[in-house]
C-alpha positions as CSV (number, residue, x, y, z in Angstrom):
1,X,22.9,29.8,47.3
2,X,20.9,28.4,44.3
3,X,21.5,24.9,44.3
4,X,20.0,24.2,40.3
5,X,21.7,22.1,38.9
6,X,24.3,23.6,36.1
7,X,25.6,22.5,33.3
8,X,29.0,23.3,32.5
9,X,31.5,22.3,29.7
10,X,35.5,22.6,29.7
11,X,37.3,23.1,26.2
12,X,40.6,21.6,27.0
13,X,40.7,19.4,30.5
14,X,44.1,19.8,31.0
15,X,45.8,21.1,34.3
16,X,43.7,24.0,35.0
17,X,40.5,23.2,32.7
18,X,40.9,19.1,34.0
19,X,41.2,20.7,37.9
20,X,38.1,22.5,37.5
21,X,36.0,20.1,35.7
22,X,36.8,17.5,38.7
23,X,35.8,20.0,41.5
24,X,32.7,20.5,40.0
25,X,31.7,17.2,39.2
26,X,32.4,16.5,42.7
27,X,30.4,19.1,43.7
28,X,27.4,17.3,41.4
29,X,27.2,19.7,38.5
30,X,26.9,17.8,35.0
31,X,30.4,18.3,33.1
32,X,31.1,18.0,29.8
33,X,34.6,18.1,28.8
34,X,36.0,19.1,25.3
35,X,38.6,17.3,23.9
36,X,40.5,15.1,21.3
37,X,39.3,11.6,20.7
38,X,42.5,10.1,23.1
39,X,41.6,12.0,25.8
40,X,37.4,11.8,25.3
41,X,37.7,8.6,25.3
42,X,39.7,8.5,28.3
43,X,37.7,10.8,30.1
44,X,34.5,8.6,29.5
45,X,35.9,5.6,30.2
46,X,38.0,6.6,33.6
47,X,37.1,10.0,34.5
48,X,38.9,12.9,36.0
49,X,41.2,11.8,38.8
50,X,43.7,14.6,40.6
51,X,46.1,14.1,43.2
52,X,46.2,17.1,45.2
53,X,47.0,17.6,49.0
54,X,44.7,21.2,49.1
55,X,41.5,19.0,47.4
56,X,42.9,15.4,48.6
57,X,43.4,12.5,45.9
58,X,39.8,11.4,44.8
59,X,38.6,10.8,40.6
60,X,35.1,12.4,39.5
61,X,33.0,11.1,36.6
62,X,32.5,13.5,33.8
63,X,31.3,13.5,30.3
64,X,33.5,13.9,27.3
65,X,33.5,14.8,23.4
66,X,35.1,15.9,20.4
67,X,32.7,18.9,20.3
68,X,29.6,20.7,21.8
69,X,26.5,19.1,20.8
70,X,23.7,20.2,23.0
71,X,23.6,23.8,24.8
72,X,25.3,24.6,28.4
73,X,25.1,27.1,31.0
74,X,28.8,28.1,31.3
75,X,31.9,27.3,29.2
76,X,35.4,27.2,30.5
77,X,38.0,27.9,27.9
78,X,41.2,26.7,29.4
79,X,43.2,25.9,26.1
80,X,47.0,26.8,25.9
81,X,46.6,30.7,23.8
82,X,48.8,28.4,21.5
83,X,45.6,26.0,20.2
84,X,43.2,28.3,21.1
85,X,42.0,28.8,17.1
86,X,42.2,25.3,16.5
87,X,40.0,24.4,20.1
88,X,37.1,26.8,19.2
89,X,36.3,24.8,16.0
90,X,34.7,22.4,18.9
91,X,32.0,24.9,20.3
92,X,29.8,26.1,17.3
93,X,28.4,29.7,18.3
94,X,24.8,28.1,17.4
95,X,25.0,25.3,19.8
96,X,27.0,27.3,22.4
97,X,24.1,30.1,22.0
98,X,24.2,32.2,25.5
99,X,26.1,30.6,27.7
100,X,29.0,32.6,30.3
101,X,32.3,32.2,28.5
102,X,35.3,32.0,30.9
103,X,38.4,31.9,29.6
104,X,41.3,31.8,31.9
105,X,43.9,32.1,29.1
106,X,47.2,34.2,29.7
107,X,47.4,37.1,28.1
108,X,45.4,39.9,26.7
109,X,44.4,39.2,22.9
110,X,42.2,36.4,23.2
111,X,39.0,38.0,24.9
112,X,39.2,40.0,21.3
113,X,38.7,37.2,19.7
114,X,36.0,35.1,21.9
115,X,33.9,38.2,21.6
116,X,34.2,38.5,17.4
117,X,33.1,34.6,17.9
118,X,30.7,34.1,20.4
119,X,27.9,37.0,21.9
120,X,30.4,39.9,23.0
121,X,28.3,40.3,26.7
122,X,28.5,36.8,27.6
123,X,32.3,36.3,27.8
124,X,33.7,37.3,31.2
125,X,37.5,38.2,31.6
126,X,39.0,35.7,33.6
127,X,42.2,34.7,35.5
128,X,43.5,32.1,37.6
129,X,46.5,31.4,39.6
130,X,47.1,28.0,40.1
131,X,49.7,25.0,39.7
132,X,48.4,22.4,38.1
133,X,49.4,20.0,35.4
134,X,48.2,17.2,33.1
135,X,49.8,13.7,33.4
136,X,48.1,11.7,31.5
137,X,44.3,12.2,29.6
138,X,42.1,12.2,32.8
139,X,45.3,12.3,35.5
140,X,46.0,15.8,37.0
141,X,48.6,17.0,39.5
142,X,47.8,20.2,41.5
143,X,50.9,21.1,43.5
144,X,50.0,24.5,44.6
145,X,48.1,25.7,48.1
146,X,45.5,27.9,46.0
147,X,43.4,27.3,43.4
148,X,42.3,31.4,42.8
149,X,40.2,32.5,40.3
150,X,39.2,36.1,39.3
151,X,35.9,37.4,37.2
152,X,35.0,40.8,36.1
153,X,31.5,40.5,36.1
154,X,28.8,40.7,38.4
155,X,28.7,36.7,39.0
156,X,27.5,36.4,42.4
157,X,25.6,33.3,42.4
158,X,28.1,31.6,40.1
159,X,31.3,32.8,41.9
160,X,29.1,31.3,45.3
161,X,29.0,27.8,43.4
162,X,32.2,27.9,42.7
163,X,33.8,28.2,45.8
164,X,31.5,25.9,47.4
165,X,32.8,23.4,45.1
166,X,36.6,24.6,46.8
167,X,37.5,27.6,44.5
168,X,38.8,31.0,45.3
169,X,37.1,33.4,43.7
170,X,37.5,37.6,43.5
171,X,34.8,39.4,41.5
172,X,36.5,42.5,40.2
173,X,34.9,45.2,38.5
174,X,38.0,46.4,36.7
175,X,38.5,44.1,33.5
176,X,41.8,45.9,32.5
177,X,43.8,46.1,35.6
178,X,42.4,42.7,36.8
179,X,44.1,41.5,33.4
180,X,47.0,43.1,34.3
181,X,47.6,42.1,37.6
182,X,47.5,38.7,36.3
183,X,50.2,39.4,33.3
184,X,52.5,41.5,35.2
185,X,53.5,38.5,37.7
186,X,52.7,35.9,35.1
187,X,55.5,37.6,32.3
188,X,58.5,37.7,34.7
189,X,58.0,34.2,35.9
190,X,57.3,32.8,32.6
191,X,60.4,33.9,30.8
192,X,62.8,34.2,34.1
193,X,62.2,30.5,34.7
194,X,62.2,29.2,31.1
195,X,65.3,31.5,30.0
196,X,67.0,30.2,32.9
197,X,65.8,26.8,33.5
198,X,65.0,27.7,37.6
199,X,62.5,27.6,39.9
200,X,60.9,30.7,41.8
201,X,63.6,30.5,44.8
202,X,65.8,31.2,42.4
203,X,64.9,33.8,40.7
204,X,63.9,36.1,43.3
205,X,67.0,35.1,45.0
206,X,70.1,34.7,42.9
207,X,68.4,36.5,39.8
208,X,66.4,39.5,42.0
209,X,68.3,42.1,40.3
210,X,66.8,40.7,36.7
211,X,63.4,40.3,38.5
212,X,63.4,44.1,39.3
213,X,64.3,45.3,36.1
214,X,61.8,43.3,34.6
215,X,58.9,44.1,36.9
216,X,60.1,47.8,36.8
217,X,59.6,48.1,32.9
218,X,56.1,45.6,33.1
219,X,54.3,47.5,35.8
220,X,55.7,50.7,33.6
221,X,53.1,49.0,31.2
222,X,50.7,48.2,32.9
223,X,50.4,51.9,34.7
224,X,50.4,53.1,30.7
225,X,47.5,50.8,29.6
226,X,45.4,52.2,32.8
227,X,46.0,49.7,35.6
228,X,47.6,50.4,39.0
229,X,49.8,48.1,39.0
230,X,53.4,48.6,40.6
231,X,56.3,46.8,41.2
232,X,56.5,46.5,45.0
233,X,52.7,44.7,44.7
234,X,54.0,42.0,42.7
235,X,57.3,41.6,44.0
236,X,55.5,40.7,47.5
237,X,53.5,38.1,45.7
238,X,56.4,36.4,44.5
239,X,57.9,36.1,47.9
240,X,55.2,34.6,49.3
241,X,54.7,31.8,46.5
242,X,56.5,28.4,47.4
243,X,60.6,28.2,46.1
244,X,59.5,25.2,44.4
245,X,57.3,27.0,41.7
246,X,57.6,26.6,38.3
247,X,56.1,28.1,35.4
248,X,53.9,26.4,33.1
249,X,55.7,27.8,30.0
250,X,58.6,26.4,31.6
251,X,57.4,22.9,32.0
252,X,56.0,23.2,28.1
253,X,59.4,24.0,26.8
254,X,61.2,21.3,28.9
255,X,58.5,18.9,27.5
256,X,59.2,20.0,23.6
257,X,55.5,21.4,23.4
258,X,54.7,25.1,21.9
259,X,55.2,27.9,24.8
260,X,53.1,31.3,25.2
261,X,55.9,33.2,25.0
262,X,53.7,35.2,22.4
263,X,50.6,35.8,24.9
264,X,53.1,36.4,27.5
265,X,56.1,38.3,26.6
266,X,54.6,39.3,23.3
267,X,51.3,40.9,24.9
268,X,53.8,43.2,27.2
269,X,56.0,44.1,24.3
270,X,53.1,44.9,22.7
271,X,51.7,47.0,25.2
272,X,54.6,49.0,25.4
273,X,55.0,49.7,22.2
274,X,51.6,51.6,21.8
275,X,52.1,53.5,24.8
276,X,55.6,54.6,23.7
277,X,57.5,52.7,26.8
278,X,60.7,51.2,26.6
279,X,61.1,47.5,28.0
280,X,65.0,46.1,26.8
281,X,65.0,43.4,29.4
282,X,61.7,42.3,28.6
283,X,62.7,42.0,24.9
284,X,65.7,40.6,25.4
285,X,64.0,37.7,27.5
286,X,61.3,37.1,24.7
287,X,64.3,36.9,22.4
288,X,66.0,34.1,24.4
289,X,63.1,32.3,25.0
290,X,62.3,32.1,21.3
291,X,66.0,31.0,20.6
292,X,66.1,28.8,23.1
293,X,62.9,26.6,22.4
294,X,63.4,26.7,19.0
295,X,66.8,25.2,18.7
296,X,65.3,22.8,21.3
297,X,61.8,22.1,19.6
């Protein structure tokens, strides 16, 4: 593995972006993090400290600002879909120049829109499945046994430093259907556990009936937008995540902050409405979930 050093900066260190910046500081790559001036500060002063039992309980020293000021090797967008417009006003194109862009954002629209911003060939599709949330500026919990992340590019060496640092990592070749895998397990547990306030256990046990429906009309749109993706594949991966799990669109609403019921819900909906398939439940979820954190924002 090439061990040159790398560069790499993190717009928006919360759970996930805050996760990786910290393994890879440990791992001795410079890290700049991207952020407002409460949690730059922080971040300077204190560092990034996560409390995990996968990665053990250990703080990393990173760098922080309010915006990109000299050129990096790789960028990590991990900004809530909700901010995202507001975030990229800290990473001027110029300055960013030719750096990999990574974002692991939910939802479909946003490569779109990194690639009208920054050079189209640079940003990489990205997902990741993990559980991990922000504190406190600097303070991150990871709760969850994995920490997985998925590329579709042809990132050997990177995806090597990256897991020597702890990550998973699958290099896919299929942007679309790795996109899809991601959405079509990530929609159902988003608005099953924020429309009804439960964890995973529950939902794929007292509400399985409502799972199925709703995985049966998502994989529907997934299989019409060109990926493979059918229900009894992601049905099996959420009976193997913990009963504990919770989304983090869940924990947002419970909190009072914006959800991604939009990049979520609103990404499927809009699938399936330009490949002519019908998804009630799905809509009817999306509806709740606005009602409800509206009358509660």
């Amino acid at each position: 593995m090439n061990t040159t050093p790398l560069t790499v900066a993190v717009l928006g260190p919360g759970g996930v972006g805050g996760l990786i910046g910290a393994l890879l500081a440990r791992a001795g790559y410079r890290v700049v993090c991207l952020a407002g001036e409460p949690t730059a500060a922080a971040l300077n002063q204190g560092g990034l400290h996560v409390e995990s039992a996968h990665y053990g309980d250990f703080t990393a020293a990173v760098e922080a600002d309010t915006r990109l000021r000299a050129a990096v090797d790789v960028l990590f967008v991990t900004v809530k879909q909700t901010s995202l417009d507001d975030a990229l006003g800290r990473v001027p194109a110029p300055v960013l120049g030719n750096a990999v862009v990574i974002p692991l954002l939910n939802g479909l629209d946003h490569l779109g829109l990194l690639r009208d911003r920054y050079p189209a060939a640079e940003v990489v599709a990205g997902t990741i499945r993990v559980e991990a949330t922000r504190t406190a500026p600097g303070r991150i919990h990871h709760t969850s046994p994995f920490a997985d992340l998925e590329l579709a590019a042809p990132l050997d060496e990177f995806a090597d430093r990256l897991r020597h640092a702890g990550l998973g990592v699958t290099l896919r070749s299929d942007e679309t259907a790795m996109l899809w895998d991601k959405l079509a397990f990530l929609a159902p547990l988003a608005l099953l556990t924020t429309r009804h306030r439960a964890d995973v256990g529950t939902i794929r046990g007292d509400l399985r009936p409502e799972l199925l429906t709703v995985l049966d009309e998502i994989t529907a749109v997934a299989r019409a937008a060109g990926a493979p993706v059918t229900t009894e594949t992601v049905l099996s991966f959420f009976d193997r995540v913990p009963d504990t799990m919770r989304s983090s669109m869940q924990r947002d609403a419970e909190a009072g902050r914006p959800v991604e019921v939009d990049a979520t819900g609103g990404a499927v909906l809009r699938a399936g409405a330009a490949h002519h398939v019908e998804t009630p439940v799905t809509a009817r979820l999306v509806a709740d979930v606005v009602r409800l954190t509206t009358q509660e924002a």
